[in-house]
C-alpha positions as CSV (number, residue, x, y, z in Angstrom):
1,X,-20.0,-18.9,-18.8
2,X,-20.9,-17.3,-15.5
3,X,-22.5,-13.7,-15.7
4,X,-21.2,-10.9,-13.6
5,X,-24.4,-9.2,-11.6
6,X,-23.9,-6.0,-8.7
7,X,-23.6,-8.9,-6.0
8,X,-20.3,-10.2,-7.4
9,X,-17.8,-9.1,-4.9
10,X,-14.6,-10.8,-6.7
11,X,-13.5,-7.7,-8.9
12,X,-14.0,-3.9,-7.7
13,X,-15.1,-1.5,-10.4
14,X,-15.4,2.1,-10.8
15,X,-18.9,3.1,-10.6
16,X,-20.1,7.0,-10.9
17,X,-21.9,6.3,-7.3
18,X,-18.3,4.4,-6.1
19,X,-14.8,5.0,-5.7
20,X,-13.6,2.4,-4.2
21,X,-11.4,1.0,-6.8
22,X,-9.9,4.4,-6.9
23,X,-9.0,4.5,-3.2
24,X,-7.7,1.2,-3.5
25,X,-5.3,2.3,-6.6
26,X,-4.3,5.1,-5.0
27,X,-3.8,3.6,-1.7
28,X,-1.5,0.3,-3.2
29,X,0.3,3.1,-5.3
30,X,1.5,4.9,-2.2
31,X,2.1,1.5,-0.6
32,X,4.5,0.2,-3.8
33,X,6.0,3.7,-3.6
34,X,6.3,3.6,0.3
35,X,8.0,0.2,0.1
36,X,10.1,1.1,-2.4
37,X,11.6,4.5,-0.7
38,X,12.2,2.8,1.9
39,X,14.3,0.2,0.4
40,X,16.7,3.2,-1.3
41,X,16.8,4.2,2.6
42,X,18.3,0.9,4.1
43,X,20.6,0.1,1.3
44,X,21.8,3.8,1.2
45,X,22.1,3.6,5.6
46,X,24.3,0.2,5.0
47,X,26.5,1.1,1.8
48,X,27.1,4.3,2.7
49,X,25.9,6.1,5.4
50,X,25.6,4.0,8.4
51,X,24.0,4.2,11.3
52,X,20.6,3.9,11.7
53,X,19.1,6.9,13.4
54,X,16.1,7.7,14.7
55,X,14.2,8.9,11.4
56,X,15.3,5.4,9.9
57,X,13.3,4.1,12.4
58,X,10.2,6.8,12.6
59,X,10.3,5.8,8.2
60,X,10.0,2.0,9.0
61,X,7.5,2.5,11.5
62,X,5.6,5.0,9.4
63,X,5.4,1.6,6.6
64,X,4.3,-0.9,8.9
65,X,1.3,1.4,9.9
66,X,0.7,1.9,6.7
67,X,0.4,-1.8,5.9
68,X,-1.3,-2.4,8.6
69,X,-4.0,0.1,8.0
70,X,-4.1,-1.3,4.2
71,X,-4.7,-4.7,5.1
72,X,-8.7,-4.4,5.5
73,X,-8.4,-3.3,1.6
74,X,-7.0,-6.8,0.8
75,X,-10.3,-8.4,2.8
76,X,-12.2,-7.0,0.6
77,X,-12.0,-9.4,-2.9
């Protein structure tokens, strides 16, 4: 059985000197919620209220940044 010492980097913990694993929570709990808003957005714009306008487009460029600037958070397991 391996033994988990401060230099494993495969799991993030929560240390009183470390909130990391709290920015990463709270960051891929906005990013789930992001994803998900914007989801209601484009079904809503092609059931029922179509076109797209410009703040569709401002919304699904808002998410990609935000993926984008999320992805250095996935490097780090």
């Amino acid at each position: 059985m391996p033994s988990l010492n401060d230099e494993d980097q495969s799991s993030i913990t929560v240390r009183p000197d470390d909130h990391v694993a709290l920015i990463v929570i709270v960051a891929l709990v906005g990013l789930v919620w992001s994803l998900f808003m914007l989801g209601i957005r484009i079904y809503l714009r092609l059931r029922l209220t179509p076109p797209f306008g410009v703040d569709d487009a401002v919304a699904i460029f808002g998410t990609v940044i935000l993926i984008h600037l999320l992805q250095p958070l996935s490097d780090r397991g």
